[in-house]
Wavefront OBJ file of the C-alpha trace (Angstrom):
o trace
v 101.517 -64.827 -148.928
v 105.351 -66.292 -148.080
v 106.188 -69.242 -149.287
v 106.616 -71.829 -145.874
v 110.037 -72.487 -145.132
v 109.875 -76.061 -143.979
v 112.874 -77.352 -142.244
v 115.415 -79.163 -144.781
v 114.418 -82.639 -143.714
v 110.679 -81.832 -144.556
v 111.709 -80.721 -147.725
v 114.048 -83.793 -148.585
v 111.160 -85.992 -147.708
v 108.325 -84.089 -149.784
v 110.895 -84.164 -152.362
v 110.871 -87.970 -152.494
v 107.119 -88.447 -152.165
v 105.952 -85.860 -154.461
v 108.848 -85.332 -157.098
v 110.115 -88.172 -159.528
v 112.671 -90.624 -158.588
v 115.021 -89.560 -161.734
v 115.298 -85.653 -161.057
v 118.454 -86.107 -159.213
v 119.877 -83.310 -156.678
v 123.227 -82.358 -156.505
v 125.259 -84.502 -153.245
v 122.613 -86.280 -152.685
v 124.052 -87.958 -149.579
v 123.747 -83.788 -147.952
v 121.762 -81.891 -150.526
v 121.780 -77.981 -150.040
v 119.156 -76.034 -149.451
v 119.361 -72.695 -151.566
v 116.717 -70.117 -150.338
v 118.186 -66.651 -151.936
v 121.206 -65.694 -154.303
v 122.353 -62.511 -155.512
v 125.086 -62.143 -157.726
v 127.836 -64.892 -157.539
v 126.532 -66.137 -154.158
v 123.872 -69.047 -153.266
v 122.753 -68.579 -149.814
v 121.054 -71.453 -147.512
v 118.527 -71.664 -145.140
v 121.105 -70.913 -142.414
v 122.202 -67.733 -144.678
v 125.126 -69.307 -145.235
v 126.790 -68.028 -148.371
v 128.119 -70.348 -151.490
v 130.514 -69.302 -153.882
v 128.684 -70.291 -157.473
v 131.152 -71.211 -159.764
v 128.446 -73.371 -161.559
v 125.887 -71.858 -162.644
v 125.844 -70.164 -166.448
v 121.828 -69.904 -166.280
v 122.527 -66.798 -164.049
v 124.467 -65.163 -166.770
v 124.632 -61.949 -165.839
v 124.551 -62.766 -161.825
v 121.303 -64.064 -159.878
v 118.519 -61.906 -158.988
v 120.042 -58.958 -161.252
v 118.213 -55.771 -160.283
v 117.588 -54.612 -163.457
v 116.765 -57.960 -164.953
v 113.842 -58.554 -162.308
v 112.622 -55.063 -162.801
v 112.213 -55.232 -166.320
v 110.640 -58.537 -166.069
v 107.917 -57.225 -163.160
v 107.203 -54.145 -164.774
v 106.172 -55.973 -167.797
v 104.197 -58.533 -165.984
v 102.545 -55.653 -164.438
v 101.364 -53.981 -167.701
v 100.744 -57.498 -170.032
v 101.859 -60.632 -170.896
v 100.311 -62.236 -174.088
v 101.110 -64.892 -176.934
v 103.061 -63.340 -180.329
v 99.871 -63.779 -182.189
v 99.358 -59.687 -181.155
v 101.521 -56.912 -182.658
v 103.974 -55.897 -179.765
v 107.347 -53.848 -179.576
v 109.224 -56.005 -177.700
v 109.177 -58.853 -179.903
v 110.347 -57.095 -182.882
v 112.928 -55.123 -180.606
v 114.748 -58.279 -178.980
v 115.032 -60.063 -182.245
v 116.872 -57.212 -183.630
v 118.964 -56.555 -180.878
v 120.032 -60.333 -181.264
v 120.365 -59.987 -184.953
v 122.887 -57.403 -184.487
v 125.012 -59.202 -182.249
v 125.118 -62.703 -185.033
v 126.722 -62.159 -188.933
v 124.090 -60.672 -191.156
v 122.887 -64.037 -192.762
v 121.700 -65.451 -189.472
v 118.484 -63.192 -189.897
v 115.427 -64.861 -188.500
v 114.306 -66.031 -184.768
v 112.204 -68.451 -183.433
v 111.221 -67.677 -179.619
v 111.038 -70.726 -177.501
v 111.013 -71.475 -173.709
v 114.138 -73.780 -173.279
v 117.072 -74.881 -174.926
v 115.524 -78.445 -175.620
v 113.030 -76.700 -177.417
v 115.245 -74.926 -179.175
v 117.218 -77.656 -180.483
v 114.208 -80.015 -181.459
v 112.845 -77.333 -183.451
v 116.278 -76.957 -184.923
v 115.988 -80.137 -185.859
v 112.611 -79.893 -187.770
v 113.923 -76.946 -189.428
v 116.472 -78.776 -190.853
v 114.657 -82.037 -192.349
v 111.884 -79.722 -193.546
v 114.612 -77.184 -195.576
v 116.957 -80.132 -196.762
v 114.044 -82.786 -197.648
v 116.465 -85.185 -195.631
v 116.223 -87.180 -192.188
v 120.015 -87.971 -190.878
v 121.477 -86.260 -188.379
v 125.264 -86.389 -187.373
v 125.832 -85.603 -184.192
v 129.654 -85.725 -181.903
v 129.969 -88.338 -179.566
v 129.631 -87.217 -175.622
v 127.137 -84.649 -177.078
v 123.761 -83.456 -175.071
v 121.599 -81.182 -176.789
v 118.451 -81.978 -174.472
v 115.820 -83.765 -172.789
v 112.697 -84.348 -175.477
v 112.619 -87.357 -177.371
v 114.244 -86.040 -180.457
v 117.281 -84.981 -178.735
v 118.404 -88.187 -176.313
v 118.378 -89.749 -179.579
v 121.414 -87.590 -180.497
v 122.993 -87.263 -177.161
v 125.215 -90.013 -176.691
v 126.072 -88.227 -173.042
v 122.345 -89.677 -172.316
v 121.706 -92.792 -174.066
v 124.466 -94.211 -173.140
v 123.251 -94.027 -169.611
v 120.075 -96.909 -170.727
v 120.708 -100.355 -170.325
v 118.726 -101.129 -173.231
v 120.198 -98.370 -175.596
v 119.438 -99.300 -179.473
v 120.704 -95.787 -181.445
v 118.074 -94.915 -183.927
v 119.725 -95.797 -187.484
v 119.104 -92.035 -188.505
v 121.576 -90.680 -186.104
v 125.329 -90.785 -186.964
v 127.844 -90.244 -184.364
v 131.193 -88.407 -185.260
v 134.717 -88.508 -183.186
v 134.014 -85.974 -180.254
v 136.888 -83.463 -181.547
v 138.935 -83.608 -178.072
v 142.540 -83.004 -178.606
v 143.379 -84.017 -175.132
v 141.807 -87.405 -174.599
v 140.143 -87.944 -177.954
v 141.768 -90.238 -181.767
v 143.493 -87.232 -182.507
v 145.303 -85.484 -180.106
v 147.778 -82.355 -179.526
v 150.397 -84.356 -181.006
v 148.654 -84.337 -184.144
v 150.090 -82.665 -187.441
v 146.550 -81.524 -188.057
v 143.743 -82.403 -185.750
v 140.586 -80.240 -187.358
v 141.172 -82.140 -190.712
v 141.621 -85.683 -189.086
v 137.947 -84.950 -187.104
v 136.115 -82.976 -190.045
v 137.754 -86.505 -192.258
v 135.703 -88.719 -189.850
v 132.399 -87.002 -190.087
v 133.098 -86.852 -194.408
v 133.402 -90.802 -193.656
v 130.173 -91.086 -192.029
v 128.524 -88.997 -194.822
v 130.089 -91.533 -197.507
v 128.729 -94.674 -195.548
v 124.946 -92.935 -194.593
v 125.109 -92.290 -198.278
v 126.056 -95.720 -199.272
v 123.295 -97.241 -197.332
v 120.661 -94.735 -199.460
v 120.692 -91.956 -196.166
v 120.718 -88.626 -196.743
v 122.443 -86.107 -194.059
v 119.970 -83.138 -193.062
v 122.135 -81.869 -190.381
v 124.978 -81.883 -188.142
v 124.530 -80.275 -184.833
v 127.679 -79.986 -182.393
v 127.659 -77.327 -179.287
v 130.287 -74.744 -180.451
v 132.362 -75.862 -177.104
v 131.382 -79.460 -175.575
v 130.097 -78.622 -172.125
v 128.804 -81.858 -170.491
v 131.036 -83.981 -172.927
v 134.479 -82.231 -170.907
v 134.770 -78.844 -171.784
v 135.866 -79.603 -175.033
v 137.567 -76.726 -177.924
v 137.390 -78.154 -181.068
v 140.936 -77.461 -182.901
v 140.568 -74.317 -185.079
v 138.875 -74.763 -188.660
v 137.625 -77.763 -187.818
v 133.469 -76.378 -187.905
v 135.092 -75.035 -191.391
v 136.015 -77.974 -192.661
v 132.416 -79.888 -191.643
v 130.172 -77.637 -192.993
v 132.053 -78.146 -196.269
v 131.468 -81.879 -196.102
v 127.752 -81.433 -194.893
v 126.898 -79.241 -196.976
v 128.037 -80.601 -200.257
v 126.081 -83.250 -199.204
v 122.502 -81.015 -199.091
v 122.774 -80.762 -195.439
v 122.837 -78.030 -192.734
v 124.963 -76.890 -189.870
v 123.609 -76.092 -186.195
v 125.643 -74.477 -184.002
v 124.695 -75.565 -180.427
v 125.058 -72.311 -177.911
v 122.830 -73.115 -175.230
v 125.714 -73.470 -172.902
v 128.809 -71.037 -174.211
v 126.750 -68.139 -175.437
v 126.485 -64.212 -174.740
v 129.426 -63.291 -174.164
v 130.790 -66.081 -171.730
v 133.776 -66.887 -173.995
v 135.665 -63.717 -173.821
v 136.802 -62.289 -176.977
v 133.579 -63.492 -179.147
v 129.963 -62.906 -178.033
v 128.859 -66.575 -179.672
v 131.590 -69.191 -179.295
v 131.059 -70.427 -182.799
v 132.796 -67.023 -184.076
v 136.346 -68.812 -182.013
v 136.754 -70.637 -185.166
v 137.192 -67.269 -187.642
v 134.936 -64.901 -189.137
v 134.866 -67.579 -192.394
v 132.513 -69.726 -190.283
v 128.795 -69.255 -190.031
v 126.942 -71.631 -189.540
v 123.035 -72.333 -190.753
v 121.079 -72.496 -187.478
v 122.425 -70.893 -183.885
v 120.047 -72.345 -180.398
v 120.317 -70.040 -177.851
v 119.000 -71.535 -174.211
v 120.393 -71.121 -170.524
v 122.069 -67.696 -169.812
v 119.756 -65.630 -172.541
v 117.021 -65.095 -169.760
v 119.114 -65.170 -166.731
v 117.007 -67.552 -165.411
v 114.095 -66.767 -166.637
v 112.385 -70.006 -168.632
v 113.401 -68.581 -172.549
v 115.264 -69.518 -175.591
v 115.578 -69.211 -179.503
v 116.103 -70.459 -182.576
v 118.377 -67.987 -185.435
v 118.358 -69.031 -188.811
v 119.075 -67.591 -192.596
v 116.041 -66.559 -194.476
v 116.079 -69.618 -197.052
v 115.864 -71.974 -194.005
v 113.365 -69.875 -192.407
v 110.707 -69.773 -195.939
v 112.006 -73.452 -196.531
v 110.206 -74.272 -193.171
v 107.019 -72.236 -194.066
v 106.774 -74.091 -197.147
v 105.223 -77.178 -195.566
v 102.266 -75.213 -195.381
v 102.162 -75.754 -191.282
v 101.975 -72.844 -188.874
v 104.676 -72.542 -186.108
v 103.059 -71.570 -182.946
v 104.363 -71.215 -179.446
v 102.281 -70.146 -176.503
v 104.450 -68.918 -174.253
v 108.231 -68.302 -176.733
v 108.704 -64.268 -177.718
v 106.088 -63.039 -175.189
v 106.174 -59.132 -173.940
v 107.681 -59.943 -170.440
v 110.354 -62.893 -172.182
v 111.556 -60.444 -174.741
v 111.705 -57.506 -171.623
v 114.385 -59.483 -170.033
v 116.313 -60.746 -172.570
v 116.752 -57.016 -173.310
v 117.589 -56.352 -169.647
v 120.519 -59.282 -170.114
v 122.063 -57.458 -173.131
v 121.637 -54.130 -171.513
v 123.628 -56.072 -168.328
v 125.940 -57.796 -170.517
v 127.056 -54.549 -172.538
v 126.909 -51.577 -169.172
v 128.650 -54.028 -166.853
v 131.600 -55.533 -169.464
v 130.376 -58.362 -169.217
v 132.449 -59.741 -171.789
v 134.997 -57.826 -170.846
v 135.416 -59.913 -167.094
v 134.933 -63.010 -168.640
v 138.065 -62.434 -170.715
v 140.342 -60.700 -168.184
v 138.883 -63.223 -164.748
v 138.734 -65.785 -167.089
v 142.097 -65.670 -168.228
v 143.139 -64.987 -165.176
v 141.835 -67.778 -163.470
v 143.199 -70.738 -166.266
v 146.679 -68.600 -165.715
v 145.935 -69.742 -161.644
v 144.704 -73.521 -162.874
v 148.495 -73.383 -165.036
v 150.002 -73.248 -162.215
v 148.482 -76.149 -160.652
v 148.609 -78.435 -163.032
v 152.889 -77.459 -162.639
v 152.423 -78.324 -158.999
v 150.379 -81.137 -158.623
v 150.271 -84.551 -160.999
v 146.753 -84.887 -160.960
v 145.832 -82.249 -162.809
v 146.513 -83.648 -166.106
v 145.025 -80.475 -169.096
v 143.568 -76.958 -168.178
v 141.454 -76.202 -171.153
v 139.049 -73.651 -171.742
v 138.024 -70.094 -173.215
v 136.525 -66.898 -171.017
v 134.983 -68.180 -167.943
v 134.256 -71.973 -169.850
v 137.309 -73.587 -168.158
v 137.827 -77.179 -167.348
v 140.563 -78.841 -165.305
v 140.988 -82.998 -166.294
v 141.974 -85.123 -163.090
v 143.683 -88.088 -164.352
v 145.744 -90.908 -162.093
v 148.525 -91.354 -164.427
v 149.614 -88.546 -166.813
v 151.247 -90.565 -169.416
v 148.244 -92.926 -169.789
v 145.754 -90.021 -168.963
v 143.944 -92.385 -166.805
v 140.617 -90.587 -165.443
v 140.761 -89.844 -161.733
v 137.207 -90.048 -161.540
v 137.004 -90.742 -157.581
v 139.330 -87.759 -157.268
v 137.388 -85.463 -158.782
v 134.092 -86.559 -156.730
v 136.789 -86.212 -153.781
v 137.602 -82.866 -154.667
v 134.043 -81.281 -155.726
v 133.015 -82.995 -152.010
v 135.174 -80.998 -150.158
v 134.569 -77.563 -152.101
v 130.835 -77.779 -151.337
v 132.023 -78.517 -147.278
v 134.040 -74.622 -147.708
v 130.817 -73.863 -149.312
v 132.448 -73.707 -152.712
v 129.665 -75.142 -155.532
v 131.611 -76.801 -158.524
v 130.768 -79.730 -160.422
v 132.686 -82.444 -162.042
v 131.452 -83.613 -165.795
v 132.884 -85.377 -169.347
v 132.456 -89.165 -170.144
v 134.315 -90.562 -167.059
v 133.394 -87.621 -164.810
v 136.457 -86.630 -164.135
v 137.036 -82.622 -165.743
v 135.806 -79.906 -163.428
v 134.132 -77.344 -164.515
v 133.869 -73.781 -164.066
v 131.238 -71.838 -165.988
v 130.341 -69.155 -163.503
v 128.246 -66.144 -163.486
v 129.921 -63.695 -165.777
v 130.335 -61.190 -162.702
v 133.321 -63.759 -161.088
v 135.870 -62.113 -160.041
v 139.184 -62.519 -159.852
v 139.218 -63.196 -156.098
v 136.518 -65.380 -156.605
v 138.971 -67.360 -158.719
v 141.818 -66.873 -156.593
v 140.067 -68.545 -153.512
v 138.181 -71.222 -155.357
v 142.135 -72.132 -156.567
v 143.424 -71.934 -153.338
v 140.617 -74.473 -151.928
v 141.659 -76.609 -154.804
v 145.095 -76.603 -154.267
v 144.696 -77.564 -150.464
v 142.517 -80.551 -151.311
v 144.658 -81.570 -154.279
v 147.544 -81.201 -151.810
v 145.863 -83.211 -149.398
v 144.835 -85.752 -151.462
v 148.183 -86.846 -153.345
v 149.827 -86.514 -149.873
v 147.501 -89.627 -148.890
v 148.324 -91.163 -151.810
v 151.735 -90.600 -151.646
v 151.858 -88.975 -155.049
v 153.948 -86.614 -155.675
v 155.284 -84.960 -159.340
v 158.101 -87.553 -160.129
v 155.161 -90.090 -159.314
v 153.485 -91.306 -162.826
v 150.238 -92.894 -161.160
v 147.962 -93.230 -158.337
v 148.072 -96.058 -156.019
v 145.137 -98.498 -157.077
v 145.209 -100.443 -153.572
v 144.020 -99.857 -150.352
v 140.160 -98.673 -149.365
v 137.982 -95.941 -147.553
v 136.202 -95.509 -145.651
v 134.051 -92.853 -148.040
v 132.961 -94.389 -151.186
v 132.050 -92.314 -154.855
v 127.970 -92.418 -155.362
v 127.108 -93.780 -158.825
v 125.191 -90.560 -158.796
v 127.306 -87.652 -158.210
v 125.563 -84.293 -159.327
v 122.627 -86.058 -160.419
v 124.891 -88.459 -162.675
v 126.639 -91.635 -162.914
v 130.238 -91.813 -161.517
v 132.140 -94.270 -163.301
v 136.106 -95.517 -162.224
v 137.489 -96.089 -165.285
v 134.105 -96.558 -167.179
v 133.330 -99.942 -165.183
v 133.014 -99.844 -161.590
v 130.567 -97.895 -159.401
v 131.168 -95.865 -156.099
v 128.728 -95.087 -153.279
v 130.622 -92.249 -151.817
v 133.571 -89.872 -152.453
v 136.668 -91.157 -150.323
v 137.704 -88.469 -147.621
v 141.164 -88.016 -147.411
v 141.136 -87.580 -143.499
v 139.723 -90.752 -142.881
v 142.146 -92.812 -144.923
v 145.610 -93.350 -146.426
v 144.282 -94.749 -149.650
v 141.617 -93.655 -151.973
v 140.041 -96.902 -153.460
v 140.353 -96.070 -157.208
l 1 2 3 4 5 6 7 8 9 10 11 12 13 14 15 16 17 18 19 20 21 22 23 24 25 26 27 28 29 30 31 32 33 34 35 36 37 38 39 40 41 42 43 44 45 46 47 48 49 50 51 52 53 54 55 56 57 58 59 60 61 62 63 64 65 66 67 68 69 70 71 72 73 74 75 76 77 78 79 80 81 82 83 84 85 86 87 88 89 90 91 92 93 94 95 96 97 98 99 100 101 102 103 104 105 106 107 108 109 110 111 112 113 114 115 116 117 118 119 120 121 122 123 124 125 126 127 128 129 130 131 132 133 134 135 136 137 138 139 140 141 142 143 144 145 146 147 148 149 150 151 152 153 154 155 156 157 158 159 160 161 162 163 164 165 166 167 168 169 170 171 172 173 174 175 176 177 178 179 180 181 182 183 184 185 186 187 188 189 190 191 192 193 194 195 196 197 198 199 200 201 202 203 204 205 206 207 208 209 210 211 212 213 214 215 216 217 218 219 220 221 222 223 224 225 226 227 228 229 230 231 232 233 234 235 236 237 238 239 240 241 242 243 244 245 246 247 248 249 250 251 252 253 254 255 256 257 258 259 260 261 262 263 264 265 266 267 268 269 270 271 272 273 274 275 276 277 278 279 280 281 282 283 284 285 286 287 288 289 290 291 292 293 294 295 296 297 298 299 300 301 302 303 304 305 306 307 308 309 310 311 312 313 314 315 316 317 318 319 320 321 322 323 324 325 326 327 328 329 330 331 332 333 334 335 336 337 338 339 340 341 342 343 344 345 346 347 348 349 350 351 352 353 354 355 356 357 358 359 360 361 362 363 364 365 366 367 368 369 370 371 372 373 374 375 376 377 378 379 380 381 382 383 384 385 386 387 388 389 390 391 392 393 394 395 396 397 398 399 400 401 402 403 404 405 406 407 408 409 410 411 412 413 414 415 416 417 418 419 420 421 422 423 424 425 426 427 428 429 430 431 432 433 434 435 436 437 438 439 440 441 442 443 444 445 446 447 448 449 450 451 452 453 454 455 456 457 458 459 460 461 462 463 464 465 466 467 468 469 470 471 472 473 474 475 476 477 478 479 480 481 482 483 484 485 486 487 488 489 490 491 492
């Protein structure tokens, strides 16, 4: 039977009756309605078609052909829990195996990166005999219990935040806006020096450190690179002090990087860390993830004597597409076109930063790019209502990007890895317009070192943007993003 296609106002309204008041949409003042998408494209209920320069669950493009055929012609023959002997299983872990160093030996099949990352978590206390975790600050790892505790990109959001006095929360190593910046003889040793400080204190105050966990590029803390031999330099410090390293790669794995198939392997082939997570693009959007580990970690964690069961993680149909994904990833080059689009598109994003003064840093590896907005270049003040501005008036040329990092103000591409390069080319020359646009209305032009702060609009930022809070310069809020059509000044 077809699913009934209720007109979008029906839906908005079951929507707020029947689904909970915190699951945000994205612009929620004119939510879209997505009813198909195949490749790159979203299409609404009007079959209008949206260029996806969003999504990295849809790794290898939405509805891939060969990804939904492996996963129904599974389904057709059986779907069952890992407690049976079955091919798959012991096929898809070695196909991952071969794509990590050696040492990382040993999966875990889960259903979603937070699951991923909280059972990182208890293998690391259970190996190491310790209970502190280090985590960077801007960080989100996930949505159970366990992991807003080390996500400072969440619990900063509660009113009534009180950090649990296990958790330790290291510089967020962000050479652009962070202590230690591009100017900075040595940047990696500065922010691996502040994470060795906060293994001194923990130990001081009779803590011991079982892990640090950092996503091998910050995704919802700015598109962040860390500064090359900086994870080198940590896992040094954490390790000498009986702790483990977990490589976060729920958002920047597979491939989407370019030249490495894990981001991790950016900072050298010295660095390996002691646990990889896996989430997001590894099913294509298909509800799997996993947990790779060394074999000490892996009999450290049997050694409690409890059995690790998962219903539903490493099942026959799971395993069938994540093989479809690699077989995608390595027939189509993949990797390849997130190199070669990739590059081509920050080259595009390099030029507009040379044209227009509120794009203050273009950062980013493969098709992971971010672009920072700021008001005044010098002070690198966050244009946070400008970004809202700008991801506004992509969606109305049904372009989908979003805008993310502490003050919301770094859009971000992380697109299905089929983008092309004149997908890139006309998502830049939308931006461009409405950056034009914009600092005409503010009267902004290069030689100009700031954004006017006066005037109004008629438009105002949401405190909710994309399903989070919009912040001007991390105090006050904004109902609406200001159109530049409607008026000469953009309340800031």
């Amino acid at each position: 039977m077809a699913t009934e296609l209720f007109e979008k106002q029906k839906t908005i309204d079951l929507r707020k009756k029947h689904i909970g008041p915190s699951c945000k949409v994205f612009f929620s003042h004119d939510p879209i309605k997505i009813v198909r998408a195949r490749g790159q494209y979203m299409y609404n209920e009007k079959d209008e078609k949206y260029l996806d320069c969003i999504n990295n669950v849809a790794h290898v493009g939405h509805s891939h052909p060969a990804v939904v055929s492996a996963g129904f012609k599974q389904m057709e023959l059986l779907n069952t829990n890992s407690r049976f002997l079955h091919d798959n299983l012991v096929q898809y872990a070695q196909r991952l195996q071969a794509t990590l160093p050696d040492k990382l030996s040993v999966c875990y099949f889960v259903n979603s990166g937070s699951e991923a990352n909280d059972l990182a978590l208890r293998l690391a206390r259970q190996y190491t005999g310790h209970k502190d975790i280090i985590t960077l600050d801007n960080a989100y790892h996930g949505h159970v219990s366990s992991l807003i505790e080390i996500s400072p990109y969440k619990y900063k959001q509660l009113a009534d935040k009180e950090q649990n006095p296990h958790v330790h929360v290291a510089l967020s190593p962000d050479v652009y806006r962070g202590k230690y910046r591009e100017d900075h003889s040595d940047p990696a040793t500065a922010y691996a020096d502040n994470v060795k400080d906060i293994i001194d204190k923990a130990h001081g105050n009779g803590h011991k450190i079982a892990a640090f966990i950092a996503e091998s590029l910050q995704s919802c803390g700015g598109q962040v690179i860390p500064p090359a031999g900086y994870f080198q330099k940590v896992a040094q410090h954490v390790r000498k002090a009986g702790g483990i390293f977990i490589a976060d790669e729920v958002q920047v794995g597979f491939g989407r990087v370019g030249t490495h198939f894990w981001a991790f392997q950016l900072q050298g082939d010295d660095f390996v860390p002691d646990i990889v997570t896996m989430g997001k693009p590894i099913g294509n959007g298909h509800p799997m993830s996993c947990v790779v580990t060394t074999r000490e970690v892996a009999e450290g964690f049997t050694s409690s004597g409890m059995e690790y069961f998962n219903t539903f993680g490493g099942n026959p149909v799971s395993c069938a597409i994540g093989m479809a994904v690699l077989d995608v990833i390595e027939q189509e080059n993949l990797q390849s076109n997130a190199l070669d689009v990739g590059t081509y598109l920050t080259e595009l994003l390099e030029q507009q930063k040379g044209k227009h003064p509120l794009v203050g840093d273009i950062r980013g590896r493969g098709l992971f790019v971010g672009v920072e907005l700021v008001k005044d270049r010098a002070k690198r003040t966050p244009a946070t209502a400008e970004a809202q501005e700008v991801i506004y008036r992509l969606k109305e040329q049904r372009i989908l990007l979003s805008a993310d990092g502490p003050h919301r103000n770094v859009l971000k591409f992380k697109p299905p890895m089929c983008f092309s390069k004149e997908d890139a080319e006309l998502a830049v020359e939308k931006i461009d317009q409405i950056l034009t646009e914009l600092e005409t209305v503010l009267g902004m032009g290069l030689s100009s070192t700031a954004v006017s702060e006066n005037g109004s609009s008629k438009r105002k930022v949401s405190s909710e943007e994309n399903g989070h809070h919009a912040h001007a310069n991390g105090k006050g809020h904004y109902s609406q993003p200001p159109t530049a059509k409607s008026s000469k000044r953009i309340r800031t």
